[in-house]
Backbone as ProteinMPNN parsed JSONL, in Angstrom:
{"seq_chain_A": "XXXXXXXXXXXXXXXXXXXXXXXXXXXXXXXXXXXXXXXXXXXXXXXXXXXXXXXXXXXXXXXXXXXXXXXXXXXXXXXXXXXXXXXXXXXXXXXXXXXXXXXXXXXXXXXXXXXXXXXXXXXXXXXXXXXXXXXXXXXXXXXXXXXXXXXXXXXXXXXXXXXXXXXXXXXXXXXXXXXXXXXXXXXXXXXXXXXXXXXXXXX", "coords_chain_A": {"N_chain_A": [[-104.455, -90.202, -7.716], [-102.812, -91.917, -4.73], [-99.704, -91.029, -2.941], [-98.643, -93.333, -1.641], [-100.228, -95.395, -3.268], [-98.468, -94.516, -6.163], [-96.095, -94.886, -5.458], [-95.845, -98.026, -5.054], [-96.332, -98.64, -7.89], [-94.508, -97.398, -8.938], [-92.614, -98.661, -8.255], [-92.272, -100.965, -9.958], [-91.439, -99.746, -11.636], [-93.127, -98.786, -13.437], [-93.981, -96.162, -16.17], [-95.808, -94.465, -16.712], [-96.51, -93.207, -14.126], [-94.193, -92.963, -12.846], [-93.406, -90.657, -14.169], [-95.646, -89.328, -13.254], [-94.937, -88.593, -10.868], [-93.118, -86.926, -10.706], [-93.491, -84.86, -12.376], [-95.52, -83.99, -10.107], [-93.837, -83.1, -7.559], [-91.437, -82.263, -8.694], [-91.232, -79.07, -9.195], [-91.553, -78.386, -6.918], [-89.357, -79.334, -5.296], [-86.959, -78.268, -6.59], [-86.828, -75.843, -5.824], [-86.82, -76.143, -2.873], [-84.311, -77.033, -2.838], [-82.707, -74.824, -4.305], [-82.958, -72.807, -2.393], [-81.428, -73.608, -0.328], [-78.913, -73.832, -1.843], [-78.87, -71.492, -3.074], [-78.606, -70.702, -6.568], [-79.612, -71.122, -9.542], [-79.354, -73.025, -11.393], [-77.731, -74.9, -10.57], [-79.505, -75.275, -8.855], [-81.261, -77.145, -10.249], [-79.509, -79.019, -10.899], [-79.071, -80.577, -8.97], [-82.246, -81.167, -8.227], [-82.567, -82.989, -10.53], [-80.584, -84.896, -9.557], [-81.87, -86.085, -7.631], [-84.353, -87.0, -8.684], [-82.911, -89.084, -9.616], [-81.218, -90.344, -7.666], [-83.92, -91.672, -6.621], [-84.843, -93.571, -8.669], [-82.807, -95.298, -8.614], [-82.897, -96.271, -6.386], [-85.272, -98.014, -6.219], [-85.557, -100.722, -6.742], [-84.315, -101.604, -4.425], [-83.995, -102.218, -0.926], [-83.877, -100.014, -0.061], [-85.545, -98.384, -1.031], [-88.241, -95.653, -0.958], [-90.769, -96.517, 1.182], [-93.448, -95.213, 2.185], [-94.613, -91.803, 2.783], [-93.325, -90.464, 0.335], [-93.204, -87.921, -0.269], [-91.334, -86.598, 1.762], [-89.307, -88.378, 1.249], [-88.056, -87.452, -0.777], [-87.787, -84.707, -0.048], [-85.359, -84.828, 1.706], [-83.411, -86.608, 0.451], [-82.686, -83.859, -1.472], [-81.711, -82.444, 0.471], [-79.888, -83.833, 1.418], [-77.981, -83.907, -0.842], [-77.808, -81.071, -1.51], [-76.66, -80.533, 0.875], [-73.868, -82.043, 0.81], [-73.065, -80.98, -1.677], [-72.495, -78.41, -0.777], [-70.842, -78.905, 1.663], [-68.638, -79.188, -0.158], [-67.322, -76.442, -0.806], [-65.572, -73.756, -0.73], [-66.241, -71.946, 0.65], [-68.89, -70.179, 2.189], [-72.85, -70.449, 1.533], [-75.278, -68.499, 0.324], [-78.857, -68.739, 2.373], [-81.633, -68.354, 1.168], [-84.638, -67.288, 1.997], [-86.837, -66.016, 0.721], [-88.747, -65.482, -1.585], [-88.118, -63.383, -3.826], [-85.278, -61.255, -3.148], [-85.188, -58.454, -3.713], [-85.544, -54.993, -3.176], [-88.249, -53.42, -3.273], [-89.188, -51.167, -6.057], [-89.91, -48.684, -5.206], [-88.974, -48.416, -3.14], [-86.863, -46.185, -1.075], [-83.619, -45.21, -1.372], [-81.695, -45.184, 1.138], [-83.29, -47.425, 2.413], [-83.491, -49.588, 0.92], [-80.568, -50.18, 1.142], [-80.732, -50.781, 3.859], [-82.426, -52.822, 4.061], [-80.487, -54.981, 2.239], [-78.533, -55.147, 3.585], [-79.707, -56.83, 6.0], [-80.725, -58.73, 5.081], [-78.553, -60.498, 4.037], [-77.126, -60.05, 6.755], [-78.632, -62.055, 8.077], [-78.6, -64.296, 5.639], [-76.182, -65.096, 6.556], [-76.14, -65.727, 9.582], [-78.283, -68.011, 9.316], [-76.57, -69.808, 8.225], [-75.097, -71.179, 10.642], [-76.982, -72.125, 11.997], [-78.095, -75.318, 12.901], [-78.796, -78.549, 10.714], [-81.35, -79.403, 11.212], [-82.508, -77.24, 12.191], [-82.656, -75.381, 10.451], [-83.834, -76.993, 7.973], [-86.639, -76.666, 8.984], [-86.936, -73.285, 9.24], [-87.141, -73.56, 6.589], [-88.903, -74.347, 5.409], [-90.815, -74.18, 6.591], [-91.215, -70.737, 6.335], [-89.964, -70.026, 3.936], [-90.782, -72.269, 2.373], [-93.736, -71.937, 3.092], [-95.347, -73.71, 4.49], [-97.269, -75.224, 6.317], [-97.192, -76.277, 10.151], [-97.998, -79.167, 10.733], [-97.475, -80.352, 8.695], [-94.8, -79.6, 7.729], [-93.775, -81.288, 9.746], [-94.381, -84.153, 8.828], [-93.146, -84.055, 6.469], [-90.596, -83.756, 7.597], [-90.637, -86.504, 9.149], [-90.601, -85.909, 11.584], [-92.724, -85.313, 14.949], [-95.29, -82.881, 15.644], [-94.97, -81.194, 17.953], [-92.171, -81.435, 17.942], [-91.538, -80.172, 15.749], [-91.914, -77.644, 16.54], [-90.398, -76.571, 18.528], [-88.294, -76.864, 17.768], [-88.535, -74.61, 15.961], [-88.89, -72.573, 17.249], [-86.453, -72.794, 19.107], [-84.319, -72.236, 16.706], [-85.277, -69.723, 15.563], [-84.718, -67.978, 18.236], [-82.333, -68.873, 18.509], [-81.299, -67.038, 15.814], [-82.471, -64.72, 16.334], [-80.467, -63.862, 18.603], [-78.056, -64.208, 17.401], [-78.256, -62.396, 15.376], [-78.54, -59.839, 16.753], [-76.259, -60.186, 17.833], [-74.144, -59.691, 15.782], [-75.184, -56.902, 15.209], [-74.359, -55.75, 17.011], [-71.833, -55.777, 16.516], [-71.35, -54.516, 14.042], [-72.076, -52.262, 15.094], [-70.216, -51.285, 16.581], [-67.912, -51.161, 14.69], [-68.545, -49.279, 13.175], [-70.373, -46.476, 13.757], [-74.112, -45.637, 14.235], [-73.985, -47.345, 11.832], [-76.432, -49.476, 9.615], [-76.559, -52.419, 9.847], [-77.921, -55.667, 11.001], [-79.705, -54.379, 12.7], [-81.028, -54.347, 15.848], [-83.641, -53.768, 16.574], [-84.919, -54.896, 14.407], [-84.023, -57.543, 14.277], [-85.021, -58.427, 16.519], [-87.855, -58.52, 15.397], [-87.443, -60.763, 13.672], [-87.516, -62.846, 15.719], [-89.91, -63.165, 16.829], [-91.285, -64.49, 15.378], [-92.918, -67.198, 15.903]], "CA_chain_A": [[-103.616, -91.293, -7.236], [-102.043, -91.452, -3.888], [-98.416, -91.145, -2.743], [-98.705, -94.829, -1.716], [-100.412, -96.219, -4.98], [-97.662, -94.169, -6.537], [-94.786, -95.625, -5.051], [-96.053, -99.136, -5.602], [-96.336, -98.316, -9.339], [-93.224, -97.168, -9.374], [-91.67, -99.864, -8.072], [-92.411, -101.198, -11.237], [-91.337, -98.643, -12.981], [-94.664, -97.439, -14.45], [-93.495, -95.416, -17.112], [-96.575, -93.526, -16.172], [-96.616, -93.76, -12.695], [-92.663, -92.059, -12.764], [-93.444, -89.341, -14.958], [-96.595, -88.352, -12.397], [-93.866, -88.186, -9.518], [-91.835, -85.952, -11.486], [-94.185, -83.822, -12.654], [-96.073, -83.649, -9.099], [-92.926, -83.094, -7.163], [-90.102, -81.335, -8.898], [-91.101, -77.759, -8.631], [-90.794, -77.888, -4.775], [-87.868, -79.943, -4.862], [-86.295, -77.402, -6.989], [-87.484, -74.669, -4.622], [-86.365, -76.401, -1.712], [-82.885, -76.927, -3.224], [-82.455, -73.341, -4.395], [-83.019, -72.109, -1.141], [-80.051, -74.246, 0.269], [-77.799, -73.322, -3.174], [-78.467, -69.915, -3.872], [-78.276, -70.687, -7.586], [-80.719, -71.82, -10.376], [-78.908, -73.899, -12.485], [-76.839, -75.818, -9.555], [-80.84, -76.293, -7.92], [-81.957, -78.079, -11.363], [-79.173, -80.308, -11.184], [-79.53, -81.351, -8.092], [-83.263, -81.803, -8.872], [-82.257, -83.59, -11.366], [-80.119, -86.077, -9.07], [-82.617, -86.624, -6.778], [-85.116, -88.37, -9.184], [-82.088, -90.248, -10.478], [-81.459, -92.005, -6.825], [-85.318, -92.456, -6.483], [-84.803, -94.564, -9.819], [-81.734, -96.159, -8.334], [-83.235, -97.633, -5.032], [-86.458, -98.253, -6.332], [-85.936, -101.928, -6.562], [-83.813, -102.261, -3.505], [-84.738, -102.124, 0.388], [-83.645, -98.395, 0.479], [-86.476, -97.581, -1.284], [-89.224, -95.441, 0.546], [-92.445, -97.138, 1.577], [-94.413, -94.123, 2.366], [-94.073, -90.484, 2.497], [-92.78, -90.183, -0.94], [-92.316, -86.815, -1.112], [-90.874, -86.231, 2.203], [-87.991, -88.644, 1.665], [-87.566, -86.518, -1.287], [-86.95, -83.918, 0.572], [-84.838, -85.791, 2.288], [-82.245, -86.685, -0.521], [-82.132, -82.959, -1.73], [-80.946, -81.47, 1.17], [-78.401, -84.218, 1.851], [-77.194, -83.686, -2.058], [-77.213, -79.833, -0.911], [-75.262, -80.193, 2.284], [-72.813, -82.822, 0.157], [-72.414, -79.883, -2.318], [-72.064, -77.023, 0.678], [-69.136, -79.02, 2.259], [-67.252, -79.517, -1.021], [-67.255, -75.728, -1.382], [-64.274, -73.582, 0.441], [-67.046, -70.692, 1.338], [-70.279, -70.32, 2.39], [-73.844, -70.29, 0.721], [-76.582, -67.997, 0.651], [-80.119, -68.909, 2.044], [-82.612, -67.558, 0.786], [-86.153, -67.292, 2.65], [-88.01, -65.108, 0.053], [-88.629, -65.56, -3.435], [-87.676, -62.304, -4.224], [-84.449, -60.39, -2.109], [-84.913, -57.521, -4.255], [-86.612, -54.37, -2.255], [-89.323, -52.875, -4.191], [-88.297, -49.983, -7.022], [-90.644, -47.262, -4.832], [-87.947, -47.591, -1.859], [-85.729, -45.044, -1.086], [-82.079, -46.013, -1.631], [-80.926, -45.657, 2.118], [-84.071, -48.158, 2.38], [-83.166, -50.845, 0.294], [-79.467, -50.514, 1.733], [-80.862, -51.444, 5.311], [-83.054, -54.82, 3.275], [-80.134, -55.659, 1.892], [-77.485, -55.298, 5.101], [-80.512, -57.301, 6.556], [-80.721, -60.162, 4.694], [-76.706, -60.418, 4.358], [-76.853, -60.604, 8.027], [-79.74, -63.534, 8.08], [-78.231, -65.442, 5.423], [-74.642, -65.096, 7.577], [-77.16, -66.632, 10.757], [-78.745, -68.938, 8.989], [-75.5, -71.217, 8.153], [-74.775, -71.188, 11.819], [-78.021, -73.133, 12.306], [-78.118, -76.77, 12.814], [-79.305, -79.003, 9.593], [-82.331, -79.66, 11.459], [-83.177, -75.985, 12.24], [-82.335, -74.832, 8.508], [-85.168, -77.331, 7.61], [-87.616, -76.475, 9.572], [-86.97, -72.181, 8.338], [-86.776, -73.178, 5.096], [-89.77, -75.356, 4.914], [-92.315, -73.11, 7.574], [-91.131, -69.358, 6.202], [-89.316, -70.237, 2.627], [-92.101, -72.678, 1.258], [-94.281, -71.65, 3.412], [-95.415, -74.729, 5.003], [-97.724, -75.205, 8.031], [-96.169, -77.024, 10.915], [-98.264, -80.603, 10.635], [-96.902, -80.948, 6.873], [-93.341, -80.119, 8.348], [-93.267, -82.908, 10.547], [-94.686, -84.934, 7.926], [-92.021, -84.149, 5.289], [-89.535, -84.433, 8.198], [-90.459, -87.426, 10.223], [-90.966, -85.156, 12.807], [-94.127, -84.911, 15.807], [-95.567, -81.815, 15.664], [-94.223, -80.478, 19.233], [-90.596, -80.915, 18.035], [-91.06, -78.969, 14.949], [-92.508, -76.012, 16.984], [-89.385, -77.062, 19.215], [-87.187, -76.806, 16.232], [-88.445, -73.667, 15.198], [-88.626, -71.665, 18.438], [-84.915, -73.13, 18.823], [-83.863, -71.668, 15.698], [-85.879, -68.183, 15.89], [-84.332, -67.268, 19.028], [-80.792, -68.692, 17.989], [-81.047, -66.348, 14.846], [-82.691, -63.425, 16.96], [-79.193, -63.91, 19.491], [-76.523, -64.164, 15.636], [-78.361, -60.756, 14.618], [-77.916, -58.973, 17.656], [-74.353, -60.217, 17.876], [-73.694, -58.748, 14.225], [-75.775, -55.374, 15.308], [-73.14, -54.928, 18.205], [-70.448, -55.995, 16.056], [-71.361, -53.36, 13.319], [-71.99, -50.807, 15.655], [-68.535, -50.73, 17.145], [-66.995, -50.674, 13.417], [-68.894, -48.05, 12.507], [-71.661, -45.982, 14.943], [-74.818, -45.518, 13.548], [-74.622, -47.953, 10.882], [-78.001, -50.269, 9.813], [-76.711, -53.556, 9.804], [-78.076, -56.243, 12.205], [-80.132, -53.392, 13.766], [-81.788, -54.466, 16.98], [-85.235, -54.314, 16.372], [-85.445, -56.4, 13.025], [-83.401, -58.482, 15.054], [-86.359, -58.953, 17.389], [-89.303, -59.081, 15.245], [-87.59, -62.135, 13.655], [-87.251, -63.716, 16.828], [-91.18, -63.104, 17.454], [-92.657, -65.277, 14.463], [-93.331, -68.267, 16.271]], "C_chain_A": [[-102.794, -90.809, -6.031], [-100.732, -91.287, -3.964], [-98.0, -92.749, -2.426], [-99.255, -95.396, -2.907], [-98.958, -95.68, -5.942], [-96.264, -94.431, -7.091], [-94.742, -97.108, -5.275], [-96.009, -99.067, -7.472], [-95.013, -98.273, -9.383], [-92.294, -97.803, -8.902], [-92.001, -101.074, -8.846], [-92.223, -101.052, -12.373], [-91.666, -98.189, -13.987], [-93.738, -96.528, -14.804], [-94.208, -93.767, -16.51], [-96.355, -92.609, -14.951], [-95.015, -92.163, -11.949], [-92.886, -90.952, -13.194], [-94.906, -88.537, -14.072], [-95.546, -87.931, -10.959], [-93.159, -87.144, -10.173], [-92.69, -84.917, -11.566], [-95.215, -83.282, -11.144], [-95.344, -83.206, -8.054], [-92.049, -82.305, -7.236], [-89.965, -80.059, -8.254], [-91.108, -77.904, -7.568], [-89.542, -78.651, -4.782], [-86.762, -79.153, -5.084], [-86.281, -76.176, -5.864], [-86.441, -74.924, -3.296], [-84.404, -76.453, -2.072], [-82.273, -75.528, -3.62], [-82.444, -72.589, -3.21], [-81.7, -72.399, -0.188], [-78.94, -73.844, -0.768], [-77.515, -72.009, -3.476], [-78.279, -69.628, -5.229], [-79.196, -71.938, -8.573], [-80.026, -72.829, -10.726], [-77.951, -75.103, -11.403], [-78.47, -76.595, -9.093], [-81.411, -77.097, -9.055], [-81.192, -79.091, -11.722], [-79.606, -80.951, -10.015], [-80.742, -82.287, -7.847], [-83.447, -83.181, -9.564], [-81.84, -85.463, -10.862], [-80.74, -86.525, -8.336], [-83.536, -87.475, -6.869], [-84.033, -89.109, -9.529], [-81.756, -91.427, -9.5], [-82.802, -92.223, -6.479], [-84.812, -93.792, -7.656], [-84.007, -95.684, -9.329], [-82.444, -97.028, -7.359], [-84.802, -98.04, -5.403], [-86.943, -100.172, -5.78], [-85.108, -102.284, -6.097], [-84.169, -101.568, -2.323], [-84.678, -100.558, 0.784], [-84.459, -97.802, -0.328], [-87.59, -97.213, -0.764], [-90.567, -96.427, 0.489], [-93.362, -96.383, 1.605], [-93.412, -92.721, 2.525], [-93.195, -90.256, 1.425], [-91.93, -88.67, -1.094], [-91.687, -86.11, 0.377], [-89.355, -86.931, 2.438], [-87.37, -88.154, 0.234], [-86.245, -85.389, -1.103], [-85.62, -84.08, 1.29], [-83.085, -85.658, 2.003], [-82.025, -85.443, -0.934], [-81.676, -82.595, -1.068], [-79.755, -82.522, 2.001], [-77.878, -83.966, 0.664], [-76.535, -82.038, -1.94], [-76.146, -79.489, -0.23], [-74.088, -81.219, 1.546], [-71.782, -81.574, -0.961], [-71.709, -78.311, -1.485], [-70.453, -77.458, 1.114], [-67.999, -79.118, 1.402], [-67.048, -77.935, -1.557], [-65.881, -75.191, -0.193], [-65.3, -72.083, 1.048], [-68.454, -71.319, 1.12], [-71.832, -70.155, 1.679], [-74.117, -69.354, 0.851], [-78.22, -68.799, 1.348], [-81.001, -67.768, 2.194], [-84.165, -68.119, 1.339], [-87.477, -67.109, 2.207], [-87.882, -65.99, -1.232], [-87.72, -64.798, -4.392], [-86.703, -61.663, -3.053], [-84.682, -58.889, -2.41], [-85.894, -56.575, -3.577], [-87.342, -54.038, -3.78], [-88.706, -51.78, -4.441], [-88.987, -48.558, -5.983], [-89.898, -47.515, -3.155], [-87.2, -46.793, -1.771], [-84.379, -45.784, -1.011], [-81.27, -46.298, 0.033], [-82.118, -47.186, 3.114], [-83.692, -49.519, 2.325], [-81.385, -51.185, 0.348], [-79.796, -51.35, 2.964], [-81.298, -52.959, 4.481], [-81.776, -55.227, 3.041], [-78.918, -56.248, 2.859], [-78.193, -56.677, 5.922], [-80.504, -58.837, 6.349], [-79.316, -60.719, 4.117], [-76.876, -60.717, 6.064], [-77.818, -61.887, 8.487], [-79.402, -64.516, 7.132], [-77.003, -65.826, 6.463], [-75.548, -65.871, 8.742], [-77.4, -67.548, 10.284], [-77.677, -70.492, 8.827], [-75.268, -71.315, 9.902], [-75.752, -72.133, 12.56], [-77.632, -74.923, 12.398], [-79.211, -77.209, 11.305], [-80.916, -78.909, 9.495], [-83.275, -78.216, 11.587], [-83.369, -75.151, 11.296], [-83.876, -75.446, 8.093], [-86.142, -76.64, 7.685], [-87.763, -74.706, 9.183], [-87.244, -72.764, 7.112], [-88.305, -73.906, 4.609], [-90.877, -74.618, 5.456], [-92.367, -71.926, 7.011], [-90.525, -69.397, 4.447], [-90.644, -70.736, 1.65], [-93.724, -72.675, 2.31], [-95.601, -72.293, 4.299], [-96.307, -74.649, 6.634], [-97.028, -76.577, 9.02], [-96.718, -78.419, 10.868], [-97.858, -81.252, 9.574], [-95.035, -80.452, 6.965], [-92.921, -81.305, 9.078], [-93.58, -84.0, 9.919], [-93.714, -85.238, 7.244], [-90.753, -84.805, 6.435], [-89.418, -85.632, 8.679], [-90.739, -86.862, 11.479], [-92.357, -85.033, 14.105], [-93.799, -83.559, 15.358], [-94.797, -80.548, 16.92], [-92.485, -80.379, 18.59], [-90.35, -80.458, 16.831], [-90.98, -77.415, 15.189], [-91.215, -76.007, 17.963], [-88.124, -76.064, 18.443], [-87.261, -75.197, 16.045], [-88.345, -72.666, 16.098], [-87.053, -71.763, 18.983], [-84.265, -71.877, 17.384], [-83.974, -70.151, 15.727], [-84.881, -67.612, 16.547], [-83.232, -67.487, 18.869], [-80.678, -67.32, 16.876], [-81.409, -64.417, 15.771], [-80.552, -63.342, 17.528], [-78.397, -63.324, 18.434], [-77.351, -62.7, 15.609], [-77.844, -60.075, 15.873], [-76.573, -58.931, 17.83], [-73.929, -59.371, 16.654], [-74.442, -57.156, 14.29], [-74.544, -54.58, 16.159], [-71.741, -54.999, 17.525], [-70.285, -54.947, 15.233], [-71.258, -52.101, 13.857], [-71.151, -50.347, 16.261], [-68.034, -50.548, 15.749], [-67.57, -49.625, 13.008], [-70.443, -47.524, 13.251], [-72.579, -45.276, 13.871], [-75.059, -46.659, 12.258], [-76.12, -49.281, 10.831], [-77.935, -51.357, 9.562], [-76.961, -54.26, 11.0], [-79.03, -55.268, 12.805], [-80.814, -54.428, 14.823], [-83.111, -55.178, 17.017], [-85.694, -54.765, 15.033], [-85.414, -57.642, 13.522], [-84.594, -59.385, 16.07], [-87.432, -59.408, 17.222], [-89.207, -59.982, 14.747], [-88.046, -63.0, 14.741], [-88.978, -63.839, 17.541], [-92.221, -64.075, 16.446], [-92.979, -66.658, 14.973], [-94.319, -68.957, 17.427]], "O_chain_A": [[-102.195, -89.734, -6.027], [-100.319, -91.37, -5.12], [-97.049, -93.266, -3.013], [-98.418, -95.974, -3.599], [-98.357, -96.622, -6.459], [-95.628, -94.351, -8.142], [-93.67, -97.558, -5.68], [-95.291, -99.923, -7.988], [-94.389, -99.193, -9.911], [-91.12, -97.509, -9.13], [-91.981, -102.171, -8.288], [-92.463, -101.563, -13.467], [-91.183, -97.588, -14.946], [-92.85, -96.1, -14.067], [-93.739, -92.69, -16.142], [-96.056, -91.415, -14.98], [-94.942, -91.188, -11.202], [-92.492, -90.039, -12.469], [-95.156, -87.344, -14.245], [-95.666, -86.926, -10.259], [-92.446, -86.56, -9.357], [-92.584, -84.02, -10.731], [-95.626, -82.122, -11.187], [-96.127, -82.736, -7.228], [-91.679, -81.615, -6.286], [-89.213, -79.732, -7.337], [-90.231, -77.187, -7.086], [-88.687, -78.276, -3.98], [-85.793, -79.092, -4.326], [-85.287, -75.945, -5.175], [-85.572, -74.171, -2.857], [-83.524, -75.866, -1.442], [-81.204, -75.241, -3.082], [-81.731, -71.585, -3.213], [-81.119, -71.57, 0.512], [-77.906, -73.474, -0.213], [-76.502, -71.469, -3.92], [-77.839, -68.505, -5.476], [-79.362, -73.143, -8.38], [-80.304, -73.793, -10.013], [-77.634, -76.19, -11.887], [-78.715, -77.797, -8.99], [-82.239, -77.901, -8.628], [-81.562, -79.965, -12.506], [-80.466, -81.83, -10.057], [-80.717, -83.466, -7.493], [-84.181, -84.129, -9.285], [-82.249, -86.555, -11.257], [-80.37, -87.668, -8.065], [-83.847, -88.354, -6.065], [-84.467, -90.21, -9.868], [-81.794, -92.637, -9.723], [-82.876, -93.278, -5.848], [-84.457, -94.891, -7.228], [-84.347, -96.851, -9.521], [-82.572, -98.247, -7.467], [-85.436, -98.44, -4.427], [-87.817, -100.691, -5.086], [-84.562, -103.237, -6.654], [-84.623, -100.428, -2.433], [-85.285, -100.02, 1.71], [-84.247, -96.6, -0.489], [-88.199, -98.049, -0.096], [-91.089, -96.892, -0.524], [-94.355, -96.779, 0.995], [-92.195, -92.548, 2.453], [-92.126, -89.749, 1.766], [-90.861, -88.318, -1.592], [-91.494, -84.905, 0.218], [-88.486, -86.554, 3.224], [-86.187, -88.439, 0.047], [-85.08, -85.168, -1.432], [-84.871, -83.103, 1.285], [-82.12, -85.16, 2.583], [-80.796, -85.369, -0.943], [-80.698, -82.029, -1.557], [-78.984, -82.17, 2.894], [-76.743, -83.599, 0.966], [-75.367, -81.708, -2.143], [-75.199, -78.718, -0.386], [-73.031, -80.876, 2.078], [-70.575, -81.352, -1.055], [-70.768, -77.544, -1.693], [-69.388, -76.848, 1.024], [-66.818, -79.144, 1.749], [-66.619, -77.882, -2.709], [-65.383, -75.819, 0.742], [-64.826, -71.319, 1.889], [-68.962, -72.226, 0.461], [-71.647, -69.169, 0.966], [-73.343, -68.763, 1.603], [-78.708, -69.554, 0.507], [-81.101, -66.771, 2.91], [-84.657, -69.214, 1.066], [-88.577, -67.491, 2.608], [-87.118, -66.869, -1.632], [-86.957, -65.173, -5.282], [-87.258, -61.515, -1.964], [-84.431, -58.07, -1.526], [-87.009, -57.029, -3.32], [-87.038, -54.329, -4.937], [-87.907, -51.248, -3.671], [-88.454, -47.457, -6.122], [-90.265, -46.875, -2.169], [-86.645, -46.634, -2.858], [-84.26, -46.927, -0.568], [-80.501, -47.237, 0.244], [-81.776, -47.746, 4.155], [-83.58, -50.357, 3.22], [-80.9, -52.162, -0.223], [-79.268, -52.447, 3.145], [-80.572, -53.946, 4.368], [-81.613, -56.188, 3.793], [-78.484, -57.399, 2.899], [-77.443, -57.511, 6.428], [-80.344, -59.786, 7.117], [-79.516, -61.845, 3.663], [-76.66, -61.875, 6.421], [-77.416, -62.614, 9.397], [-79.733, -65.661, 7.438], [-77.029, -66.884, 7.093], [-75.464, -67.071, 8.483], [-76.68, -68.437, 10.738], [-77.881, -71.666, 9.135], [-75.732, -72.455, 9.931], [-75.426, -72.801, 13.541], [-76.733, -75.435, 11.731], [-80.12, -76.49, 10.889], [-81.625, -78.596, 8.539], [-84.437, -78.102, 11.196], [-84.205, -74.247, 11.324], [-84.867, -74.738, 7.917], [-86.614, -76.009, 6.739], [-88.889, -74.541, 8.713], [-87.855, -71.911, 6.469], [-88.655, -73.906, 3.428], [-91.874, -74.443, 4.755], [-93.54, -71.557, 6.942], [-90.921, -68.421, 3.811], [-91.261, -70.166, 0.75], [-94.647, -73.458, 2.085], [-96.575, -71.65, 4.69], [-95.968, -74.14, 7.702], [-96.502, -77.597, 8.576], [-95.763, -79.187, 10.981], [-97.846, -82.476, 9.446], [-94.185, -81.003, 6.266], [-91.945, -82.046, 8.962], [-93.074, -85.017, 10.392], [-93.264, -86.383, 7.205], [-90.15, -85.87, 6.301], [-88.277, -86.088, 8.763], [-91.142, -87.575, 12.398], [-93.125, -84.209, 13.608], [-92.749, -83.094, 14.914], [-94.295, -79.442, 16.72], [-91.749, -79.411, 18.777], [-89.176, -80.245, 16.531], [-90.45, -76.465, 14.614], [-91.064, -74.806, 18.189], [-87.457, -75.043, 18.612], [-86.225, -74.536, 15.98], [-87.629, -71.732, 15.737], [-86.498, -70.701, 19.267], [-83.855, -70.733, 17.581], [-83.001, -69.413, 15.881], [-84.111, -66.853, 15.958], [-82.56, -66.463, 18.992], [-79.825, -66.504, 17.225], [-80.757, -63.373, 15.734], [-79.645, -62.853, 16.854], [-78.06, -62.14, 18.463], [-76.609, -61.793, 15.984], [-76.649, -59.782, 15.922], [-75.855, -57.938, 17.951], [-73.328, -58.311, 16.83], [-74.197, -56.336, 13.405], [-74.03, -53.465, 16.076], [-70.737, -54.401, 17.91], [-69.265, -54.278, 15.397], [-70.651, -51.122, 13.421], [-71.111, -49.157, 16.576], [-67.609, -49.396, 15.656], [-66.849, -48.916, 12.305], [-71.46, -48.217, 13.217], [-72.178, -44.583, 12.936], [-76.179, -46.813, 11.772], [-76.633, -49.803, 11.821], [-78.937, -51.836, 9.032], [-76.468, -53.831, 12.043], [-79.082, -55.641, 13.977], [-81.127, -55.496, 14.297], [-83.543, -56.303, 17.27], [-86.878, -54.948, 14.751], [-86.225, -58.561, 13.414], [-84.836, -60.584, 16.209], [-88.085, -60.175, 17.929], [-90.215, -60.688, 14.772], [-88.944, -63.825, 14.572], [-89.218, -64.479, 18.565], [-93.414, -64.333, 16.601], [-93.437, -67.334, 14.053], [-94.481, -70.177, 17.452]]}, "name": "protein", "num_of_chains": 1, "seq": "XXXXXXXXXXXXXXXXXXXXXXXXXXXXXXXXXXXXXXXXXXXXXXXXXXXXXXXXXXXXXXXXXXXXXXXXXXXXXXXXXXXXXXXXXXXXXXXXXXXXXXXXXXXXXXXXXXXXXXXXXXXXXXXXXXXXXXXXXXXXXXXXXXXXXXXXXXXXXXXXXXXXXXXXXXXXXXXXXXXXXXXXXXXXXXXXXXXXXXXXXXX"}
């Protein structure tokens, strides 16, 4: 069954119909919300609230027509950024699955990973909403760029836009935090340089 048969069903509120959206859906929604939260149990409510306004607008004009599961996306990461601004500090995002280095690193190793990604979540809020997406959806869930602009609404050119935007903003924030570290303390491995760079080269 499509995403359009789907949505017609469920503007009916097929019993069925609802419970295949849910179950075809969630886990990335969850995903995608955890990545903006930093925290399991905050991304399963949210989850949570996101089928609850599908349910709500179903049978009024603010309910979607098509792309189902990109106005999904949609509603989690405005419920995200609703929860972000009611906080008095900043998130984490998270890119990986896993932050944790692997047990067969050496300890001044898995100090640099973790300086690393401390200084890339710190970048990452600095992003625009739109450029957060587009990371979190191309490198997080791993997403090729014609099913980004899909989920977003987006052409294809202004996700690659988006994301070459973003890249090289985040390349710029690390280097700033490499020079900033390296005056507080010479030699140290946060921000270094050339991590700094080979982000700034994935696009």
């Amino acid at each position: 069954m499509d995403q359009n048969e789907l949505l017609e069903r469920a503007r009916e509120y097929d019993a069925q119909a609802l419970a295949e959206i849910y179950d075809r859906y969630a886990e990335s929604i969850y995903r995608y919300a955890y990545r903006y939260v930093g925290n399991a149990e905050l991304a399963e409510d949210l989850t949570g609230e996101v089928f609850l306004k599908l349910l709500e607008v179903l049978g009024t004009r603010r309910a979607p027509r098509k792309q189902l599961q990109g106005w999904l996306y949609r509603v989690a990461r405005n419920q995200a950024i609703d929860w972000i601004r009611q906080q008095d500090k900043g998130v984490d995002f998270s890119l990986e699955e896993e932050l944790t280095p692997a047990e067969n690193t050496s300890p001044t190793t898995r100090l640099e990973e973790q300086e690393l990604h401390q200084a890339l979540r710190e970048a990452m809020r600095q992003l625009t909403p739109s450029q957060q997406d587009v990371l979190v959806l191309r490198f997080g869930e791993g997403r090729k760029i014609r099913e980004v602009g899909r989920l977003l609404g987006k052409s294809e050119g202004s996700v690659k836009l988006l994301q070459y935007r973003a890249l090289n903003r985040l390349r710029t924030l690390l280097e700033e935090q490499g020079k900033r570290g390296n005056e507080a303390q010479e030699g140290g491995a946060v921000g270094k340089v050339p991590a700094a760079s080979s982000a700034g080269q994935e696009h």
